[in-house]
VOLOZA-510939 format. One line per 4 residues: number of its first residue (from 1); their letters; for each residue x, y, z of C-alpha. Coordinates in steps of 0.25 Angstrom, whole numbers, plus 2048, in hexadecimal, padded with zeros to 3 digits. Layout:
BEGIN
NUM = A = X/Y/Z ~ ...
END
This chain:
BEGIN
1 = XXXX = 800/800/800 ~ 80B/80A/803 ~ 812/806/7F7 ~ 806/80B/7EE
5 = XXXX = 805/81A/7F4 ~ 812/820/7EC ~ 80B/81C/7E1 ~ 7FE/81E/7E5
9 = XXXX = 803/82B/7E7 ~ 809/830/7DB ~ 7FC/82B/7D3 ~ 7F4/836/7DB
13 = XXXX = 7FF/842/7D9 ~ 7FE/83E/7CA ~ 7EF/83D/7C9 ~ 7F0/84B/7D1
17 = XXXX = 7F8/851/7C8 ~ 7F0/84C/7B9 ~ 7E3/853/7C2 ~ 7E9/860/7C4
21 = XXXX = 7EF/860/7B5 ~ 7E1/85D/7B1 ~ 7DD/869/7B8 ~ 7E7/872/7B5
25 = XXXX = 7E3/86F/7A6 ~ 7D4/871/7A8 ~ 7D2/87E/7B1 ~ 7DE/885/7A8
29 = XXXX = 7DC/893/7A5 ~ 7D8/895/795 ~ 7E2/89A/78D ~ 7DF/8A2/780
33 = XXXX = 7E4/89F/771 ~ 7EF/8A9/770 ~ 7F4/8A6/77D ~ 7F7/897/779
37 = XXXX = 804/895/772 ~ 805/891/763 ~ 806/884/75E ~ 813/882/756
41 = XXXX = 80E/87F/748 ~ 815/877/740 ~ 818/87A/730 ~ 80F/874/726
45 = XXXX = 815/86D/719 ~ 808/874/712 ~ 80C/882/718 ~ 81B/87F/714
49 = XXXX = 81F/88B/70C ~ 81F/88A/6FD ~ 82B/891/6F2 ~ 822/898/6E9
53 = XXXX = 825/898/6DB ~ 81F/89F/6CF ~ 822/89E/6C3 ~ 81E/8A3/6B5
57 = XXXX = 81E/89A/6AA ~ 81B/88B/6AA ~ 81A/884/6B6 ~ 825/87C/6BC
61 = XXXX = 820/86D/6BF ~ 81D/86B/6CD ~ 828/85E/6CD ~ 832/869/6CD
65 = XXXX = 82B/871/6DA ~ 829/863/6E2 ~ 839/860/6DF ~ 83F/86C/6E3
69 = XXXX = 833/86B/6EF ~ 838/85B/6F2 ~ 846/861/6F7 ~ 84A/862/705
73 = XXXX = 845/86F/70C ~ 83E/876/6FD ~ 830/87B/6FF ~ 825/878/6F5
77 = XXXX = 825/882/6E8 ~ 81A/887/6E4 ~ 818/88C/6D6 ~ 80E/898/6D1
81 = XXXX = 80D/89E/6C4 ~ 813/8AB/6C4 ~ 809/8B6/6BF ~ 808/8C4/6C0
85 = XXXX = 7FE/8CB/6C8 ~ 7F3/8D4/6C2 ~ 7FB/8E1/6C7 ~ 80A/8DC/6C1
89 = XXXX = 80E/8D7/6CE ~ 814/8C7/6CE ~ 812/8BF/6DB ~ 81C/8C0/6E5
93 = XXXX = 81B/8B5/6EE ~ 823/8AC/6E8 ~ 832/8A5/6E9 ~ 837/8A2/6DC
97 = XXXX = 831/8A8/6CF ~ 833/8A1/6C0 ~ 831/8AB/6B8 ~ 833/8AF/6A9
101 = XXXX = 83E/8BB/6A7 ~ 834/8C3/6A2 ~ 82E/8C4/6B1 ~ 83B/8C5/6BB
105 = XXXX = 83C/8D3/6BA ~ 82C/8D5/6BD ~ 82A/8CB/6C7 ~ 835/8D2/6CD
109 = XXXX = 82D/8DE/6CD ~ 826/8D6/6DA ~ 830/8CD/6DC ~ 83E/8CF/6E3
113 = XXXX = 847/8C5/6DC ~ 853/8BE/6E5 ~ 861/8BF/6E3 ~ 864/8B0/6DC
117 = XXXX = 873/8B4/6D8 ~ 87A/8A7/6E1 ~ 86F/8A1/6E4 ~ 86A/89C/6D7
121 = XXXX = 877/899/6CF ~ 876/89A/6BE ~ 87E/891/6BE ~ 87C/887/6B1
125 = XXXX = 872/891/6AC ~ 872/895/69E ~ 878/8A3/69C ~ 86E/8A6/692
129 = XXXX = 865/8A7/69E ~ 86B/8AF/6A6 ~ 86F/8BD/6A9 ~ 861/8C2/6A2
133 = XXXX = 85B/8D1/6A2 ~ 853/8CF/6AC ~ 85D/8C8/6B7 ~ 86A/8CD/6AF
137 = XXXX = 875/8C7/6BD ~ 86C/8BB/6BE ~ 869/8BF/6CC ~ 858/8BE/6D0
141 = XXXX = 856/8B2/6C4 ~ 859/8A7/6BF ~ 855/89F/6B0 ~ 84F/893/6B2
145 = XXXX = 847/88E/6A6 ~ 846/893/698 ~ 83B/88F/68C ~ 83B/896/67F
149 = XXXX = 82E/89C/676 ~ 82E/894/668 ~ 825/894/65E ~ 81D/887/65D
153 = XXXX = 815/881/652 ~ 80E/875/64F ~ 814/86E/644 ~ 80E/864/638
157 = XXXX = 813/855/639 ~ 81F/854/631 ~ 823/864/630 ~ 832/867/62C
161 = XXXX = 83A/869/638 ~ 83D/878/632 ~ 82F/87B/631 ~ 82C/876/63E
165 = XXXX = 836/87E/645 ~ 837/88B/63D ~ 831/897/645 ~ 825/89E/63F
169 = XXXX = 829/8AA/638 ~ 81C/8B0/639 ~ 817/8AA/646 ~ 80C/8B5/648
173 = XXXX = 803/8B1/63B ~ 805/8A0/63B ~ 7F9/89A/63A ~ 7F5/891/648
177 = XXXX = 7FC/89B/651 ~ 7F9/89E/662 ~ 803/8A4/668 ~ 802/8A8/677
181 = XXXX = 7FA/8B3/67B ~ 807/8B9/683 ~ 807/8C7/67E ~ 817/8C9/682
185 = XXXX = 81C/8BE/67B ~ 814/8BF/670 ~ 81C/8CC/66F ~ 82A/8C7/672
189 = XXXX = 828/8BB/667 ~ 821/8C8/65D ~ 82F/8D1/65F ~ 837/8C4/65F
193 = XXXX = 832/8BF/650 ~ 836/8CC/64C ~ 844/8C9/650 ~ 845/8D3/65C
197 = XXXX = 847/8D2/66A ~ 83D/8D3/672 ~ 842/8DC/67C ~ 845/8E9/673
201 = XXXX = 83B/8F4/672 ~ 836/8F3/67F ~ 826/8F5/682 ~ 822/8FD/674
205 = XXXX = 828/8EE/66B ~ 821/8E5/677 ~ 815/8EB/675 ~ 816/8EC/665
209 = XXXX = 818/8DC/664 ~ 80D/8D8/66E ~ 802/8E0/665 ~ 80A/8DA/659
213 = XXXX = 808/8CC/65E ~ 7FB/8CE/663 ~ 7F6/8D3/657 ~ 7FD/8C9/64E
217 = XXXX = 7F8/8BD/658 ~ 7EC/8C2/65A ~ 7E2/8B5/65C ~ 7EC/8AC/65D
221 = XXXX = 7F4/8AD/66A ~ 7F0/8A3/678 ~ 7F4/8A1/683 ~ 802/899/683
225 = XXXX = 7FC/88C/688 ~ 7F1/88C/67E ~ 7FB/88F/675 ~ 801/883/676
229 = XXXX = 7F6/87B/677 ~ 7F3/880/669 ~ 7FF/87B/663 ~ 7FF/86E/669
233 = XXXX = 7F0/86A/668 ~ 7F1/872/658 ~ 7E9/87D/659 ~ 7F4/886/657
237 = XXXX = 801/883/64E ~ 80B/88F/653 ~ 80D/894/662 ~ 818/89A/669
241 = XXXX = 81B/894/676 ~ 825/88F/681 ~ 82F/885/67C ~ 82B/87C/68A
245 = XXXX = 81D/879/686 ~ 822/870/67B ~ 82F/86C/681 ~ 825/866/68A
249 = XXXX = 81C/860/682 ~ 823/85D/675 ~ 81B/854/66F ~ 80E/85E/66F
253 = XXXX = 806/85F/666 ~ 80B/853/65F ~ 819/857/65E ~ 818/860/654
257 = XXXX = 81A/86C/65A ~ 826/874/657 ~ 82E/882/65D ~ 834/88B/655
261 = XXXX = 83A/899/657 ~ 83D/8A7/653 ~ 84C/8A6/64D ~ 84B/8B5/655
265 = XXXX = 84A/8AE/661 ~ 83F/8AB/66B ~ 839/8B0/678 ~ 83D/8A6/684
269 = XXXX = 836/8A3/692 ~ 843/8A6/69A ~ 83F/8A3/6A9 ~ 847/8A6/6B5
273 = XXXX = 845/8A4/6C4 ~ 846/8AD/6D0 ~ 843/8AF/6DE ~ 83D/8B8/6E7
277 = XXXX = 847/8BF/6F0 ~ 83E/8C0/6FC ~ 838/8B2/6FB ~ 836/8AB/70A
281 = XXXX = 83B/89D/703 ~ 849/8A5/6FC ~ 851/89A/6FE ~ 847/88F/6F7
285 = XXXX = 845/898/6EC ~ 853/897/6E8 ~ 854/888/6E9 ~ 848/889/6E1
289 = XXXX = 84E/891/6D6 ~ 85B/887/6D8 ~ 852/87B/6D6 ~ 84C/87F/6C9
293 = XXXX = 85C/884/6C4 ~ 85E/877/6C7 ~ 867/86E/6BD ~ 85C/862/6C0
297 = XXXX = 850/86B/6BE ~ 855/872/6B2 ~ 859/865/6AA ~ 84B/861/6AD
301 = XXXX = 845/870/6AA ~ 843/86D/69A ~ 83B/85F/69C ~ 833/865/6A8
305 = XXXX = 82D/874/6A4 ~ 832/873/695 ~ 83C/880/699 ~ 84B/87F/695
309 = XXXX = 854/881/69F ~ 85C/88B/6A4 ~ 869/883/6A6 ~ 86E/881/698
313 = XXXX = 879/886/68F ~ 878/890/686 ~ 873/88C/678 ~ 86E/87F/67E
317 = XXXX = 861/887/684 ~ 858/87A/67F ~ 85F/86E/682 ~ 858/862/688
321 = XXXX = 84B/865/680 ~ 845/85B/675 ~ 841/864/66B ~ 848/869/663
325 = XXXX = 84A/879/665 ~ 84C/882/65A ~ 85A/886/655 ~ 862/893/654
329 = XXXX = 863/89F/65C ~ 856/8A2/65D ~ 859/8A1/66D ~ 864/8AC/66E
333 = XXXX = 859/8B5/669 ~ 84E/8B1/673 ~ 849/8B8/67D ~ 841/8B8/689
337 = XXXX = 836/8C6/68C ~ 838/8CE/696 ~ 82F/8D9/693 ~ 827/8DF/69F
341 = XXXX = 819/8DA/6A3 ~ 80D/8E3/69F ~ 809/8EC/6AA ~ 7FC/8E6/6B0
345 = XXXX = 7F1/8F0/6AB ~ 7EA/8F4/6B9 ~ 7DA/8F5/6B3 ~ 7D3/903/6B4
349 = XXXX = 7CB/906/6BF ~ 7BC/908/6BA ~ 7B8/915/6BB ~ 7A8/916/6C2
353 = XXXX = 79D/91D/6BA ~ 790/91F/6B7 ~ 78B/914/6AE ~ 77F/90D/6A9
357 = XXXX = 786/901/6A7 ~ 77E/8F4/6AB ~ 784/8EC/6B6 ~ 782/8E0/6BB
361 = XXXX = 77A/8E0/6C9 ~ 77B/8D6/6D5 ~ 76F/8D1/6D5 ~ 770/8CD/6C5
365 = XXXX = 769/8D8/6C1 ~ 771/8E5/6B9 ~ 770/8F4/6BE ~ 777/900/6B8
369 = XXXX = 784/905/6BD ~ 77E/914/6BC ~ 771/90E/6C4 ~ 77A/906/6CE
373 = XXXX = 781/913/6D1 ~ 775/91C/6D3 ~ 76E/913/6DE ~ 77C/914/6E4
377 = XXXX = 77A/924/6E5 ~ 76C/924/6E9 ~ 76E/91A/6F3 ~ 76D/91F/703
381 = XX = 77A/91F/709 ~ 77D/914/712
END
């Protein structure tokens, strides 16, 4: 019997002690929300910050984004389409643009471009590419992908090979043609058939060519897509269009669509890459940039968008592709536009007056503007 008290003992202390905790927890004073203290959150792999990429231009394949996602520590990229806003402006939220030449220096305008000179070596970059106008110390861009405009017409089975890729002489007036309804470089190819360049002469010669083309194409231009569509499905027989829609489908419209070009020369789709100085994710969008410079990704450039790549030597700007490109030195006359964006044309504010114009009324029925207005004046004031 004695030998059972410690224990006896301690079971009550122990019981004692659950009782008052219990109590304690029950007759606790209320304590209000902001006074209790935060739960740590934890990050969310669906709240996990994403590189923003834009890019004008055709897409590039989303295997491309989940590679370079797939490496250690690399966030996901997100691609948009790069567009300009109703007022001029260009989005600026992003992390790494892929843009045409023509749009570095306005996308700039919104955009503050980062210093890439030792980050983002040229090296093995073709020194056609580099050092242009726009970036002339190679310091806020980068080439990465090229793809000239060619002249492309459907062909008869069994059409000499000289007739086939000889350049229309007067493109304007051949039966069967579409061309893109893209005002500028309907102008640019207008100034380059004449054997000029397209840059002399400023606005006055810009805005001369685009009325001349549209005027001379009047009926006949679509947009590019539909443009292609025409030539591969037959509808139309002559287009001018990218060289990497048929680099990528070679075989469209039964294989007997050819290129040809200008012996003056051509307008190219020279795209570059930059980034935005003040991007939260800076460092990603340099590797970013690296990983599409990449030896592996520009090998596979040309079999994946159609585009040539960037790292090539000069005079051998086409190798890897099947088709067979057109010959001479139409290339060291190309060119690429740069001509300014039209200002956006803000619309006129309309001005109010007294009118017995009919409008349409809520309730289905119409009233008179001047009649409207009237019961307005007689009407008590509130």
């Amino acid at each position: 019997m004695d030998a059972r008290r410690p224990g006896l003992i301690g079971l009550g202390l122990l019981t004692a002690a659950l009782l008052g905790f219990a109590a304690g927890h029950w007759f606790r004073p209320g304590v209000s929300e902001q006074d209790r203290l935060p739960i740590p959150s934890v990050p969310s792999v669906f709240q996990a910050p994403k590189l923003i990429v834009y890019q004008e231009g055709s897409a590039l394949p989303q295997l491309w984004l989940d590679t370079f996602a797939s490496a250690p520590g690399h966030p996901k990229a997100e691609l948009r389409t790069l567009v300009r806003a109703e007022d001029g402006t260009w989005p600026g939220d992003g992390d790494v643009y892929l843009l045409k030449a023509r749009s570095f220096s306005s996308v700039g305008q919104s955009v503050p471009w980062a210093d890439l000179s030792g980050r983002i070596p040229l090296d093995g970059i073709n020194p056609v590419y580099q050092a242009q106008s726009f970036d002339p110390h190679n310091v806020k861009s980068r080439p990465w992908r090229v793809s000239p405009w060619f002249f492309m017409k459907r062909v008869a089975p069994g059409t000499p090979h000289k007739v086939a890729f000889a350049a229309p002489a007067r493109w304007a007036n051949e039966t069967g043609g579409l061309f893109p309804n893209e005002p500028d470089l309907l102008a640019a190819l207008w100034i380059k058939a004449q054997g000029r360049p397209i840059h002399l002469g400023g606005e006055a010669v810009q805005a001369a060519a685009r009325q001349q083309a549209e005027a001379a194409l009047a009926g006949r231009t679509a947009p590019e897509e539909d443009c292609w569509r025409g030539i591969k499905e037959g509808q139309a027989q002559l287009s001018f269009l990218p060289a990497w829609r048929l680099v990528l489908d070679p075989q469209a419209g039964g294989g007997l669509i050819r290129w040809a070009v200008l012996p003056s020369g051509t307008i190219v789709d020279f795209e570059i890459m930059a980034v935005r100085q003040d991007s939260p994710r800076l460092e990603m969008a340099m590797r970013f940039a690296e990983f599409l410079l990449a030896p592996s990704q520009q090998a596979a450039l040309l079999g994946a968008t159609g585009y040539f790549s960037v790292r090539s030597r000069p005079g051998q700007e086409w190798a890897g592709s099947t088709l067979i490109v057109p010959s001479g030195t139409w290339f060291d006359r190309s060119e690429f536009i740069l001509w300014p964006y039209p200002k956006p044309v803000a619309p006129a504010a309309q001005e109010v007056t007294h009118t017995n114009e009919i409008v349409p009324h809520a309730e289905g029925g119409a009233r008179s503007a001047e009649s409207e207005m009237r019961k307005a004046e007689n009407s008590p004031n509130p």
